[in-house]
Each structure stands twice: as C-alpha cells, then as structure tokens.
C-alpha positions in Angstrom: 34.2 -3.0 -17.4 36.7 -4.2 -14.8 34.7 -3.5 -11.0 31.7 -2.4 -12.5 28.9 -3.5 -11.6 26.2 -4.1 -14.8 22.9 -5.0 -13.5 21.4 -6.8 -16.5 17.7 -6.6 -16.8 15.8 -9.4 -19.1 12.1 -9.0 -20.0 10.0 -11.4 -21.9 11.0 -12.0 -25.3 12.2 -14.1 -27.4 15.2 -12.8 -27.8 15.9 -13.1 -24.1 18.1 -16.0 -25.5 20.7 -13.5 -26.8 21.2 -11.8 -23.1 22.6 -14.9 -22.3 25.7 -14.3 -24.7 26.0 -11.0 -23.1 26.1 -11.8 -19.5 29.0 -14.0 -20.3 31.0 -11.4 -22.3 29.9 -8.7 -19.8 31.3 -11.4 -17.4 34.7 -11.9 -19.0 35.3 -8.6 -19.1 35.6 -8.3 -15.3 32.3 -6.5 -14.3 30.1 -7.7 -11.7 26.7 -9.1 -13.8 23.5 -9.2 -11.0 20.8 -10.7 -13.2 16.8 -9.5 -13.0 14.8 -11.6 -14.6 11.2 -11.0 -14.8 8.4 -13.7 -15.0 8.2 -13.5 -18.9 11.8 -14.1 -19.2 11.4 -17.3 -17.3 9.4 -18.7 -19.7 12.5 -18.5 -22.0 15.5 -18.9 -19.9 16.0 -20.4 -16.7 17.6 -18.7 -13.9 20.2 -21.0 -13.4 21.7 -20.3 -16.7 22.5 -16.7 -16.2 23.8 -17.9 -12.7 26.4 -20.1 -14.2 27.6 -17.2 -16.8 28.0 -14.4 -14.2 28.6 -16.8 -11.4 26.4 -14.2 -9.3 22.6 -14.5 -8.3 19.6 -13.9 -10.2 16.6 -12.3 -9.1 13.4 -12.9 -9.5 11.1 -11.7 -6.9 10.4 -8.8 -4.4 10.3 -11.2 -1.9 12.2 -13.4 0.5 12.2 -16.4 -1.1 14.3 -14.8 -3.5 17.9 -15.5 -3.8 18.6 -12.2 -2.9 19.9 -12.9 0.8 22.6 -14.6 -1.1 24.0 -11.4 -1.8 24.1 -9.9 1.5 21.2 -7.7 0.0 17.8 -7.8 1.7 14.9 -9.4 0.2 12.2 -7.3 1.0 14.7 -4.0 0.1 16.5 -5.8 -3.2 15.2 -2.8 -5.1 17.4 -0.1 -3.2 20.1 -2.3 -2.5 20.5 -3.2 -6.0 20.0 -0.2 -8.0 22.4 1.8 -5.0 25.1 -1.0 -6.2 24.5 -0.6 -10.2 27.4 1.7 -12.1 24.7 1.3 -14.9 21.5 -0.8 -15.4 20.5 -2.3 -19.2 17.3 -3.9 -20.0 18.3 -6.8 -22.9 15.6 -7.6 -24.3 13.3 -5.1 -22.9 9.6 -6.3 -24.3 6.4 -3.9 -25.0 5.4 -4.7 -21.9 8.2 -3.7 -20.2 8.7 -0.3 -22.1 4.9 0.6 -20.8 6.0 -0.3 -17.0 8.8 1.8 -17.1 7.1 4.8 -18.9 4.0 4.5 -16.9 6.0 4.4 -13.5 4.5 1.4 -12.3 6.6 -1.0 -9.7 4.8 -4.2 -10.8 8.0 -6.6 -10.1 12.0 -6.0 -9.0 13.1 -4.7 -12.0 10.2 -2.1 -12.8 10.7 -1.1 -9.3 14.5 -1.3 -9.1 14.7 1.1 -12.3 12.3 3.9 -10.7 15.4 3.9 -7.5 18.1 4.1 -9.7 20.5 6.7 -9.9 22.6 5.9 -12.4 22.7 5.5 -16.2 19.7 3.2 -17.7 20.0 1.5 -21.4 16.3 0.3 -22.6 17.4 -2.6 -25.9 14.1 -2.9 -27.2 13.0 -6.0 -28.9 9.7 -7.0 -30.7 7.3 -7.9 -33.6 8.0 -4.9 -36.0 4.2 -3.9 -35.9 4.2 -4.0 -31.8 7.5 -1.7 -32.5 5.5 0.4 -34.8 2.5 1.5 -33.0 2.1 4.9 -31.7 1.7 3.3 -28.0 5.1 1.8 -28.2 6.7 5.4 -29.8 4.6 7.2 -27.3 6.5 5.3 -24.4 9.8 5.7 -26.1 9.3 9.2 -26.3 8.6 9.1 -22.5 11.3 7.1 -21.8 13.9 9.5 -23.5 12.5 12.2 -21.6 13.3 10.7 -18.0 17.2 10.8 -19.5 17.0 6.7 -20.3 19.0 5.4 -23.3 17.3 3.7 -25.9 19.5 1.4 -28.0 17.6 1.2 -31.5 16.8 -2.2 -32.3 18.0 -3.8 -36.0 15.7 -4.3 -39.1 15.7 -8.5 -39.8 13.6 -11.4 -40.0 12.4 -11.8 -36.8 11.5 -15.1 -35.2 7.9 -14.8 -35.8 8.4 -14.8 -39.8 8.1 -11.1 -40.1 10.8 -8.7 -41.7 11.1 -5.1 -39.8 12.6 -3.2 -37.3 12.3 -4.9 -34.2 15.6 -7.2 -33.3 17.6 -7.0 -30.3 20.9 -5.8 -31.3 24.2 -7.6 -31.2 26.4 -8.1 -28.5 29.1 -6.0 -29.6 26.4 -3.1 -30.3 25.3 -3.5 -26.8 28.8 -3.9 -25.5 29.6 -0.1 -26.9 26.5 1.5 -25.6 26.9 0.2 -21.9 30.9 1.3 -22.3 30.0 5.1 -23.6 27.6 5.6 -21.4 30.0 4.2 -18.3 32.8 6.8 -19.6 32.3 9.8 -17.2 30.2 12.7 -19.3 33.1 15.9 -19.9 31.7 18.9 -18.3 32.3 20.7 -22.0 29.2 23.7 -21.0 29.5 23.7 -17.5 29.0 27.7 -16.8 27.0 28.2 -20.4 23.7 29.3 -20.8 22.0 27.7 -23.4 18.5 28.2 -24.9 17.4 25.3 -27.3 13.9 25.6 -29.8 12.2 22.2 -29.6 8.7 21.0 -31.5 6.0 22.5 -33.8 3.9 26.0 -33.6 0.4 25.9 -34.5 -1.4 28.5 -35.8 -5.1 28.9 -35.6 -7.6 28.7 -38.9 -10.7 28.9 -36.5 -11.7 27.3 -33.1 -10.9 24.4 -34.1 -8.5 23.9 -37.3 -4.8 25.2 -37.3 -1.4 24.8 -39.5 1.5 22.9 -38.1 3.8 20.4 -39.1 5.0 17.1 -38.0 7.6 18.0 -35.9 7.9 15.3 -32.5 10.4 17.4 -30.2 12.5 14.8 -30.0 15.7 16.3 -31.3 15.4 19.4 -29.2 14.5 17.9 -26.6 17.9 15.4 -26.9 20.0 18.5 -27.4 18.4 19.8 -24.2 19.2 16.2 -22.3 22.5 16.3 -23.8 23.6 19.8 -22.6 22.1 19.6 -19.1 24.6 16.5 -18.8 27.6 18.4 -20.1 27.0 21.1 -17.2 24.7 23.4 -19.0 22.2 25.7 -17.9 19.5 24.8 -20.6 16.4 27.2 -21.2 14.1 25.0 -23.2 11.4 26.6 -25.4 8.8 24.3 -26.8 6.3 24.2 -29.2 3.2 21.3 -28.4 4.7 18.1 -28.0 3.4 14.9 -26.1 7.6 14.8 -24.9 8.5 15.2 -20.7 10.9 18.1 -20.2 14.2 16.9 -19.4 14.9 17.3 -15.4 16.7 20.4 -14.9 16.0 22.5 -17.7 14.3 25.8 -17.4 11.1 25.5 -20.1 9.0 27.6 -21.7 5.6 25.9 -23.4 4.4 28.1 -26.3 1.7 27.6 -29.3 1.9 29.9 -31.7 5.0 31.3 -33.9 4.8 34.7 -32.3 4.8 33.5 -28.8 8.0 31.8 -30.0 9.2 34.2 -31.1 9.0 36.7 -28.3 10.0 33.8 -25.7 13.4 33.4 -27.3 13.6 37.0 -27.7 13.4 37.6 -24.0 16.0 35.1 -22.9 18.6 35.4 -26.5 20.3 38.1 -24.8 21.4 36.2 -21.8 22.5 33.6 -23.4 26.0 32.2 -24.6 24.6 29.6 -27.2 21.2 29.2 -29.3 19.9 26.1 -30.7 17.1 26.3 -33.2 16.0 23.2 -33.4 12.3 23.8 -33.2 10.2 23.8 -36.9 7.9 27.1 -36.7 5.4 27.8 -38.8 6.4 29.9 -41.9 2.7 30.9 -42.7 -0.5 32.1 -40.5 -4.2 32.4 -42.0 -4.1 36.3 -42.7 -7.8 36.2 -40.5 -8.3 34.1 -37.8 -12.2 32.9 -38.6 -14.4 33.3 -35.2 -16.6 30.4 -35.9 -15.9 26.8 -37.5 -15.5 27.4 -41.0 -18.3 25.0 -42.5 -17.9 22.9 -45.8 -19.9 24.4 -48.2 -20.7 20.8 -50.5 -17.8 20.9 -53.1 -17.3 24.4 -53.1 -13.6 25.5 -53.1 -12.3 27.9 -50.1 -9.7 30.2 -50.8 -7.5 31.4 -47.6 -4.6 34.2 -47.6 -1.2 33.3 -46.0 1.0 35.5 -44.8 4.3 35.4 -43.2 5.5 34.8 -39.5 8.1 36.5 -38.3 11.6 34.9 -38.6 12.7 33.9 -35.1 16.8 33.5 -35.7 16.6 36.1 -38.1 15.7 38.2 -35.4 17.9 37.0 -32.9 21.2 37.0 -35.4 20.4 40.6 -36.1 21.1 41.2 -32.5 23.6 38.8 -31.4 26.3 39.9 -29.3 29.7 39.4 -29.0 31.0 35.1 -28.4 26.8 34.1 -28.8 26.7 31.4 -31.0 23.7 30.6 -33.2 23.3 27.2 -34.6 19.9 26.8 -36.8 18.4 23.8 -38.5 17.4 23.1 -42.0 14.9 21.1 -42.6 14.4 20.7 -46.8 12.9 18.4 -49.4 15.4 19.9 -52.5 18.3 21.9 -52.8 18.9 20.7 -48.8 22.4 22.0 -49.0 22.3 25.0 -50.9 19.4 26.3 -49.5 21.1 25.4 -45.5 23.7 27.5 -47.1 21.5 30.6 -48.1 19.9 30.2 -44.1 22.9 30.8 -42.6 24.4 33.5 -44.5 20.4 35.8 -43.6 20.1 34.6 -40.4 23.7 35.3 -39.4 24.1 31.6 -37.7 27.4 30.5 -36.9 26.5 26.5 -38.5 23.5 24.9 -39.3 22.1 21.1 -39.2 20.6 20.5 -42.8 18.5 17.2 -43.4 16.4 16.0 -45.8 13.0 15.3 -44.8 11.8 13.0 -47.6 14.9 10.3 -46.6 13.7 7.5 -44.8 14.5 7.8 -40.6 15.4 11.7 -41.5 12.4 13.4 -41.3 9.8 14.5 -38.9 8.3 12.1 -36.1 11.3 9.7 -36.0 13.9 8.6 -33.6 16.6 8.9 -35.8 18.0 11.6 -38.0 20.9 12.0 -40.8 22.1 15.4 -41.2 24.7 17.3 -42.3 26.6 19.5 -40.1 27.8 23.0 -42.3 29.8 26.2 -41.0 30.9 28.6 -43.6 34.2 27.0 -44.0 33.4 23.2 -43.6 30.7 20.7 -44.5 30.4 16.7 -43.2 27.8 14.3 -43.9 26.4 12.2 -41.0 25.0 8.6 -41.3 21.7 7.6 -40.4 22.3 7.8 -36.4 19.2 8.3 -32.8 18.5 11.5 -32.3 20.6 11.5 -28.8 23.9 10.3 -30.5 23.2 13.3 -33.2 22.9 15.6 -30.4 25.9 14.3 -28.2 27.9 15.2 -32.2 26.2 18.5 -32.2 27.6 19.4 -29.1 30.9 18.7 -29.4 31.1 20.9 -32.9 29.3 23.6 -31.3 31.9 24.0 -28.5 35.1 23.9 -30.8 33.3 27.5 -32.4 33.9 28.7 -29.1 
C-alpha cells in the first residue's frame, strides 16, 4: 500500500464504525487515506476521527467551506481532483442508499459524484438489514453496478445490530484489506490478442403471445467472464440471452431471445474465434406449435403440449472446431452433477467444463455467487462457495494454461 493513495468512501450505516479501524490499518500501511464522508455517515462518526487516523482531510461537501483547500485541491472541483489522485476508491460501508446513487448515476454529494469521474478501480462493501440486502431493488443495483466494472465485496451472514440474523455485515478488515490489494496488483495481459466469444443469460421460447419457457438464469456469470477477459486484453464477443445486466464496456454484444437465434449468432462468430465460453443456460425444449392466440384456461381442464428439442449450440460448434479453439461449456445439474458434466464434454467435444449444482445454496441460478467444479478430461478440482467475478478471474487463468 506504500504511495498509494486509497480514497476511502463511508456511507450511512451503522457499521460506518468499522471504517474507522480500516483507515488506520490502510494508514499504517503507508498509503495515502483521503476520507469522503457523506451526511449519513456523520451521523455516526465524526470527521475529526478519521482525520486523526489518516492524519489527512475529510470531505464532506462540494463546496468551499469544505476542508478540501487544505489539500491543495479545489473546492468547487474536489470531485476531479480527487478521483484523478485515487490509485483505487472503496466505499466501507456503502448503505442502500448509496448503492442506488451510484447505479442510478446520480451526483447527489462528493462521493456519488467523485465515483462517476473516476478512472480507476472502485470496491462497493455493502452493508445492511439482511431484508434491505434481499430485495430485488438492492440485487437489481448490484447487478448494475457489476456491469459498470465496480467490485462488489460480498458482505458476511451475522447478527446484525438491529437484532436480525442474515447476510448483510460489512466485512472484516482483513477481508477488505485483500480485496483493495488484488485489485491494486496490475491485471496480467494473459488474452491480450484472443478473440473470445462468451454465452451469457436465458433463451425464451414462445408458448403464445404471451407465455414462454425459460429458466432462471441472471447473466451474471457470463457477463463476469466477459468483464474479466476485456481486463486481461481480450477481444470479448458477448452473446446474450434477456437479462436486466449492462454490457460490460468494450465488449462487442449480441442481444438474442430465442435458442435458435443463439444458436446461429454463435455460429457466425465460432469460427473466428480462439476461445468459447458457454456460459449461457439455453432452452433444451420449444412448444412443438407456437399458439397464435393466448391459450385460454378452460376451468380445470388439463392441457397437454408437445416438446421438442432445440438444437445443441456447443455441440454444434465442437463438431466444427478448428485447430488451438478452445471450448469451455457449463454444467448446470440437480443429480449426477459430475458424471453427467463428464458425459457433456466428451458429446460436445469441449476442452473443460464448469459443473455446479443448482439445488446448493448460493450455486444456483439468480445469485451472486457460485461453487463449481472445474473438470478437463485428465483433472477435476472442487471450488468453494466464491462471487461470481472471483470464479471468473479462476476460470480464466485455467483456460489459458490449455493453451
């Protein structure tokens, strides 16, 4: 941490306590510690105690009764001056609140406005009430806020200062400590000149105007694979099924519904590609007619509807891969997860596949975080519970020792 320069970012939460302990480690480290506190985090913590850890000045305002001229830093311009001066930026705690700010792109106070001119790395530590944590607003940010390339540092299951037991605590220290370092450590280049084309989110596939099959796929860990390569110097040709996720900057995508259109999308680009990532969960089946009309419920009468199969995407594309392409596929099962990951890569002619069980708690569909097991035909290794983005950054580096 020696020279760097941490701006440390506190919302308004309870635990804004705990960023206290971390501006002094970040401190004694030997990196410079700016503090940005906003109004909430006043309430909790003064500004004078932070200036006493870092022995460096806290902001507060936009304006120039801030003590941001004691920096040599403009009031009025804190924002540029600060984020131009920031090796990295971390948000402990960052509250609901400030999660919606940042994913809405509002400039409401310094630090809001501070993040949306930064050009360096940004760490979001969430902390709140488990149910606040829960809702689909706060996931629906998070899911924003992964897509702009921000790091979000899971928070811990606990009893939390409100009474309540759930996910929703700020990390430790120490956690905190090795997210900030990893994301300091310069990103290798490991695909710089690759081409890669990823599979990312559900297919749908239409019962009538209104009605159609899918599954519960979010996106998310394509779309991570896809952040994840663009870093390490990839070209990245994303092709995605319907998600609510923001493409990651700099990768070539490709929106799609159905399993067909997938299907000929990755089709078109497999050939000029050095490495495919099916990540993406396609429909298997598609109603064998497509009704014109709503289909209308007939009082307690049964319906009976034919199935029949969609085509098999990797299948497709491993029966015509070239010489050097990779193909890494996914496995998504409920029994037999290995065995039947296994029998996938041997017909699809994939050179590894990501098996997880999607009945395991924070493994399945519509999560932030994923347990998998990474299998080639000669080795197998078990992964704990880990985000979706430190799964990817794993992936990766496997993928490029096959090359």
């Amino acid at each position: 941490m020696t020279g760097k320069t941490i701006l440390l970012g506190v919302s308004g939460s309870i635990a804004a306590y705990k960023a206290c302990e971390l501006a002094s480690r970040l401190t004694q480290e030997g990196a410079i510690v700016p503090v940005v506190l906003t109004e909430g985090a006043q309430k909790f913590v003064a500004p004078l105690t932070f200036q006493a850890l870092t022995r460096q000045p806290v902001y507060t305002s936009l304006w120039p009764h801030d003590a941001a001229s004691e920096a040599g830093v403009s009031a009025a311009m804190a924002h540029i001056g600060l984020a131009e001066r920031a090796d990295a930026i971390l948000i402990a705690p960052a509250s609901a609140n400030c999660l919606g700010e940042l994913a809405s792109g509002l400039a409401a106070d310094l630090l809001s406005t501070l993040v949306l001119a930064a050009r360096c790395p940004v760490l979001l530590a969430p902390a709140m009430n488990p149910a606040m944590w829960e809702h689909p607003a706060t996931q629906r940010n998070l899911a924003t806020l992964r897509g702009f390339g921000y790091q979000i540092i899971e928070p811990e299951s606990g009893r939390m200062a409100c009474e309540h037991i759930g996910q929703g605590r700020l990390p430790e220290t120490e956690v905190l400590l090795e997210s900030l370092r990893a994301a300091l450590e310069s990103t290798p280049q490991i695909l710089t000149g690759k081409r890669v084309l990823i599979t990312a989110g559900p297919t749908r596939e239409m019962l009538d105007p209104v009605r159609f099959l899918s599954n519960r796929s979010s996106g998310q860990m394509g779309y991570a694979l896809a952040q994840t390569a663009l870093a390490r110097g990839a070209e990245v040709v994303l092709i995605s099924g319907p998600t609510r996720l923001l493409p990651p900057r700099g990768a070539q995508i490709e929106n799609v519904t159905t399993t067909d259109e997938m299907f000929h999308a990755v089709l078109r680009h497999a050939p000029g590609c050095d490495i495919i990532v099916a990540a993406a969960a396609p429909c298997d089946f598609r109603p064998a007619q497509l009704s014109p009309q709503k289909i209308k419920k007939q009082g307690d009468a049964a319906i009976a509807m034919q199935l029949v199969p969609t085509r098999d995407i990797i299948g497709a594309v491993g029966a015509q891969k070239h010489a050097r392409q990779l193909i890494i596929a996914f496995a998504a099962e409920t029994e037999n997860v290995l065995a039947e990951a296994r029998r996938k890569m041997s017909t699809k002619n994939a050179d590894a596949i990501v098996a997880n069980d999607v009945t395991e708690s924070g493994a399945g569909f519509d999560v932030s975080t994923n347990r998998v097991t990474w299998i080639t035909p000669q080795t197998e290794e078990s992964w704990p519970l880990m985000g979706k983005e430190e799964v990817s950054a794993k992936i990766w580096e496997k993928i490029v020792t096959l090359a």
